[in-house]
MARKE-341295 format. One record per residue (C-alpha): residue in one letter; x, z, y. Coordinates in steps of 0.5 Angstrom, whole numbers, plus 500, padded with zeros to 3 digits. Each point is the difference from the previous one (the first is absolute). Layout:
REM residues N
site residuo=A c1=X c3=Z c2=Y
...
END
This chain:
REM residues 217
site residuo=X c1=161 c3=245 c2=266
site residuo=X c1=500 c3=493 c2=496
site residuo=X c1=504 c3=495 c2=504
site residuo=X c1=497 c3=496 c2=506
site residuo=X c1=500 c3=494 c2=496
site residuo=X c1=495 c3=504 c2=495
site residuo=X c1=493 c3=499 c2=500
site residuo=X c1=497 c3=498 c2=493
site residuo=X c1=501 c3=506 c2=495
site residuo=X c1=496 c3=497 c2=493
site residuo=X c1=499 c3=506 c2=495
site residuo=X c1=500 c3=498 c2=492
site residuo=X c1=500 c3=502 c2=493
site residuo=X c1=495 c3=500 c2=494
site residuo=X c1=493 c3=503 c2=500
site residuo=X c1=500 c3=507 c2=501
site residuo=X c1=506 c3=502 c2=502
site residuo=X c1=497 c3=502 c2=507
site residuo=X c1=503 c3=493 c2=506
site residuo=X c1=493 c3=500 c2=503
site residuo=X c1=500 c3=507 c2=500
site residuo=X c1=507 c3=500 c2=503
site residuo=X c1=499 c3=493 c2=505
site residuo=X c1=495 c3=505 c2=503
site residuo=X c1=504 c3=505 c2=501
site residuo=X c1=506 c3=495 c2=503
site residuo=X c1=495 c3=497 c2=504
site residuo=X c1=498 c3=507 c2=504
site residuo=X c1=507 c3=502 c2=500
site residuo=X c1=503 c3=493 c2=504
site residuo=X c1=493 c3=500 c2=505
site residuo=X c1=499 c3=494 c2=497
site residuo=X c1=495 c3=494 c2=496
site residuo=X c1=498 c3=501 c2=493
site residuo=X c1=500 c3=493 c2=495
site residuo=X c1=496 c3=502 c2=494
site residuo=X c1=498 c3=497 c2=493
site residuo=X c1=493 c3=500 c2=500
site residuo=X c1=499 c3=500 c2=493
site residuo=X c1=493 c3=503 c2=500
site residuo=X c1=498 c3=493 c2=503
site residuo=X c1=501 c3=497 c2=494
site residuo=X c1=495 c3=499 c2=496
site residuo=X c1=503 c3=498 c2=493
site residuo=X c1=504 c3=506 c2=500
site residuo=X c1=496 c3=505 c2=497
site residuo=X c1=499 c3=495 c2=494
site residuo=X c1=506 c3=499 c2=500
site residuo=X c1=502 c3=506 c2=497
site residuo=X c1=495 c3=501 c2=495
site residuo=X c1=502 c3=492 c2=498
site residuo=X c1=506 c3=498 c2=503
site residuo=X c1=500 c3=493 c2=496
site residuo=X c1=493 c3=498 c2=503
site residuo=X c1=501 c3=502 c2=507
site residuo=X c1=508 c3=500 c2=501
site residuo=X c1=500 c3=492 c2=503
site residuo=X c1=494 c3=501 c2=505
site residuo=X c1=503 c3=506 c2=502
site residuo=X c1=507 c3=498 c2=501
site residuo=X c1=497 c3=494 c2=504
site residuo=X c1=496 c3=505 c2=504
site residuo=X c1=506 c3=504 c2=502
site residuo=X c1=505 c3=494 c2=502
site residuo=X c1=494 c3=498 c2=505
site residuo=X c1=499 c3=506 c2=502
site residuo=X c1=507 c3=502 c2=501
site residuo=X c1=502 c3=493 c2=504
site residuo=X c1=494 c3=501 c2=504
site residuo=X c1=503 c3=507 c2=502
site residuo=X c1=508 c3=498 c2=502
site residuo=X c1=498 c3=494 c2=503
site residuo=X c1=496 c3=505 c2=505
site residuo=X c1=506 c3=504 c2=500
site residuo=X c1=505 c3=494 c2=502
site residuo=X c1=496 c3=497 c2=505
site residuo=X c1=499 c3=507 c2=504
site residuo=X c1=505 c3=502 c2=506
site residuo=X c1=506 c3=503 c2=495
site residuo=X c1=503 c3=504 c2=506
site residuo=X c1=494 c3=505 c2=500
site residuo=X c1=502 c3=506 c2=496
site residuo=X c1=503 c3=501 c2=492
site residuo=X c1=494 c3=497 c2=495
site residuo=X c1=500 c3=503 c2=494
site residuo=X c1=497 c3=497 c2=493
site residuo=X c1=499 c3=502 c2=494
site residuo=X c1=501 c3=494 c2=496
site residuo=X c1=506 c3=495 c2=499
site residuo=X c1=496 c3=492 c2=501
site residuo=X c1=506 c3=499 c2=493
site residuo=X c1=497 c3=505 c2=497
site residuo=X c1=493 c3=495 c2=497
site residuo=X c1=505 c3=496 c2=497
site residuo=X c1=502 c3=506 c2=496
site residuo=X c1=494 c3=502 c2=498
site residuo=X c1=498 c3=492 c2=499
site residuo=X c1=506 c3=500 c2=495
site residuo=X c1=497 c3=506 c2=496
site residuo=X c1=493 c3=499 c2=500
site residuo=X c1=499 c3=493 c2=499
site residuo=X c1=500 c3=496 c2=494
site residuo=X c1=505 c3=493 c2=501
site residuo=X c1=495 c3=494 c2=502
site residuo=X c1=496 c3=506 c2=504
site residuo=X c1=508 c3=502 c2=504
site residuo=X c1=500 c3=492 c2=501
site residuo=X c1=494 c3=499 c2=504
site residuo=X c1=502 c3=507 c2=504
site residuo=X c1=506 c3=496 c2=501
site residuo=X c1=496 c3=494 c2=502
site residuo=X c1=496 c3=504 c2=506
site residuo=X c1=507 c3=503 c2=502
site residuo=X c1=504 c3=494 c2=502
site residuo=X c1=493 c3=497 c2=503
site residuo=X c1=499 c3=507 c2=504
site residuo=X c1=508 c3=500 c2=502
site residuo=X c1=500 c3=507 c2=502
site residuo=X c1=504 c3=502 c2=505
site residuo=X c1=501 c3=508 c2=501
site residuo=X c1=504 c3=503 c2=505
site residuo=X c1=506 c3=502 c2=496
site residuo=X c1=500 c3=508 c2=501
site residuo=X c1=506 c3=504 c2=505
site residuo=X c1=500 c3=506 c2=494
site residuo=X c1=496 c3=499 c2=493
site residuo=X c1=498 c3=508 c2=496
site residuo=X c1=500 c3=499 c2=492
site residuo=X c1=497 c3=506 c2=498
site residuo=X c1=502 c3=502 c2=492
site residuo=X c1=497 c3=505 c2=495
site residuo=X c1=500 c3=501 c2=493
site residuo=X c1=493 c3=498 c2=496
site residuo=X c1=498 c3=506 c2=499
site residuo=X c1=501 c3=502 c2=507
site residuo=X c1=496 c3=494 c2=501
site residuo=X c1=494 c3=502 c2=496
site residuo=X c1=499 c3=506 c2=503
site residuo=X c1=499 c3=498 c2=506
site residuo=X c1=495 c3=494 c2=498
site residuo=X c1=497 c3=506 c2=497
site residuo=X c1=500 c3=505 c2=506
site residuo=X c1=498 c3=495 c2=506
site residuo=X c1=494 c3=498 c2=495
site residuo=X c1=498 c3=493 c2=502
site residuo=X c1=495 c3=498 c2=494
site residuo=X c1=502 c3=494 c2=497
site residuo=X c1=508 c3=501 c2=501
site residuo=X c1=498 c3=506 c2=495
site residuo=X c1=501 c3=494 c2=494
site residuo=X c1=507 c3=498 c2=502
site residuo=X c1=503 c3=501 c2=493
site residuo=X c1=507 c3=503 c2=500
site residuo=X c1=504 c3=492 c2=497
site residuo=X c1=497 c3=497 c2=506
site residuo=X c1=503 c3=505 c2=505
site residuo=X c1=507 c3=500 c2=496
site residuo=X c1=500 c3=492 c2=500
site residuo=X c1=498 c3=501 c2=508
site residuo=X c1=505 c3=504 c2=501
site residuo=X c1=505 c3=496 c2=496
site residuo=X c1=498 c3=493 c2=504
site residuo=X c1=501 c3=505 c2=507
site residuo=X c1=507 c3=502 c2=498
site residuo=X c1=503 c3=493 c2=498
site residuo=X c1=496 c3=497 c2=507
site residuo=X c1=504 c3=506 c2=504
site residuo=X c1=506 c3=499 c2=496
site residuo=X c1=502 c3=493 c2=502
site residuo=X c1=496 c3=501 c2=508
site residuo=X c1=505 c3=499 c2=506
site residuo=X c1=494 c3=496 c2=505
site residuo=X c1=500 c3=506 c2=504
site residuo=X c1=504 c3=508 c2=500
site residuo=X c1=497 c3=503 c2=495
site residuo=X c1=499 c3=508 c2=499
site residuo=X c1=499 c3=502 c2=492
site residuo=X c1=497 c3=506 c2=500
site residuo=X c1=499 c3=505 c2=493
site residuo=X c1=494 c3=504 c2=501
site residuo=X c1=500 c3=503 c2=492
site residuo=X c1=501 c3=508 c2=504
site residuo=X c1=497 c3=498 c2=507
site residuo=X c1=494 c3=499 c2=503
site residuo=X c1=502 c3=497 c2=508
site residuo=X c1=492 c3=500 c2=501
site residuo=X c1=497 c3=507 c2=499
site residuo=X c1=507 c3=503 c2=500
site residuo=X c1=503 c3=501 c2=508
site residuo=X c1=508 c3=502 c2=498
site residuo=X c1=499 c3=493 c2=495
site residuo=X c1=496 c3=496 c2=506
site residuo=X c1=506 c3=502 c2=505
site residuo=X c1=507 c3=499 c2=496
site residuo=X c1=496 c3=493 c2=497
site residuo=X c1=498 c3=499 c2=508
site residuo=X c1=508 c3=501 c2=502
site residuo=X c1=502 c3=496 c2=495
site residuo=X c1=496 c3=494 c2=502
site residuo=X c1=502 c3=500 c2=507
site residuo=X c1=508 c3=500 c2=498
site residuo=X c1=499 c3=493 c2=497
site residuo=X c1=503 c3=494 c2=502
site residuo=X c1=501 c3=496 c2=495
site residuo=X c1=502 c3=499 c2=493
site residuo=X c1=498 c3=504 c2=494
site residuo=X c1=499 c3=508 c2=499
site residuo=X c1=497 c3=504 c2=496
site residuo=X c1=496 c3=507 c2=502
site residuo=X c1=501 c3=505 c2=494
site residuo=X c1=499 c3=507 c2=503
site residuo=X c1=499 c3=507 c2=495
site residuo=X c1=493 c3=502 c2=501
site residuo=X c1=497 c3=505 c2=506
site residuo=X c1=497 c3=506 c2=497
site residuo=X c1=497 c3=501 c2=507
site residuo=X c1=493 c3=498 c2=503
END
């Protein structure tokens, strides 16, 4: 089991690499409460999509006040009740800030950043999730949510790009790197367990989970 002193697991990775689908599964596993994006909230995402220069600051700004409201509902709820785990990382706006907004509109983010100072619990373990573009696509295709049906293959590799260098300099927490190119630890159970396992044997420091695919169900 995860330590006695772990009860905040976040999930992260870029779009379609299945961290809600997995945060879900955790979440049931460990008994505990589950934190989630909720970005069906957002009224500019859609839009965003189809025209990401027009929209990208409104929906930037929505998330941030969104994802603040949410973690400090976390921080000040009672941390000794069972293991919380998130499907995202409160660094990750930045990152996406960083990728999407032109210079003067990443300056006024940057402005409403300082005035919010938000002050997220550090997470006990943080699960980065990779897979190729391809793999990517094909699952954006296969869960079929309409307008993630317009994300273009050179936003999705710049994205996995600025998520790999964030994961590569990030030592805030005990950080899991998991390939997920020849698994599927969301519908396949012998993935789901070894993943499961590994999680639990973290204590600290950086590892990475790469293991040959299951051919069973």
């Amino acid at each position: 089991m995860l330590n006695s002193g772990s009860r905040y697991v976040v999930v992260e990775g870029p779009i379609g690499v299945g961290k809600t689908s997995l945060a879900r599964r955790l979440a049931t596993s460990f008994g505990s409460d589950l934190l989630l994006e909720q970005a069906d909230d957002n009224p500019f995402l859609a839009r965003f999509y189809s025209n990401p220069r027009e929209t990208a600051l409104p929906v930037q700004l929505f998330f941030l006040f969104q994802r603040v409201r949410q973690l400090e509902q976390l921080r000040q709820a009672d941390m000794f009740s069972p293991v919380r785990v998130a499907d995202f990382l409160m660094e990750k706006d930045r990152l996406f800030a960083q990728l999407n907004l032109d210079r003067d509109e990443l300056a006024l983010y940057e402005q409403v950043w300082q005035n919010l100072q938000p002050e997220p619990p550090v997470p006990d373990l943080v699960v980065y999730l990779q897979a190729p573009t391809d793999v990517l696509l094909e699952r954006i295709a296969r869960r079929g949510i309409a307008y993630e049906q317009t994300v273009s293959r050179a936003y999705l590799e710049r994205l996995a790009q600025a998520y790999a260098g964030f994961f590569h300099d990030y030592d805030a927490a005990p950080l899991l790197i998991v390939n997920t190119a020849n698994i599927d630890p969301v519908n396949n159970e012998p993935d789901y367990e070894q993943l499961f396992q590994a999680i639990q044997r973290v204590r600290h420091g950086r590892h990475f989970f790469n293991p040959v695919a299951n051919l069973g169900t």
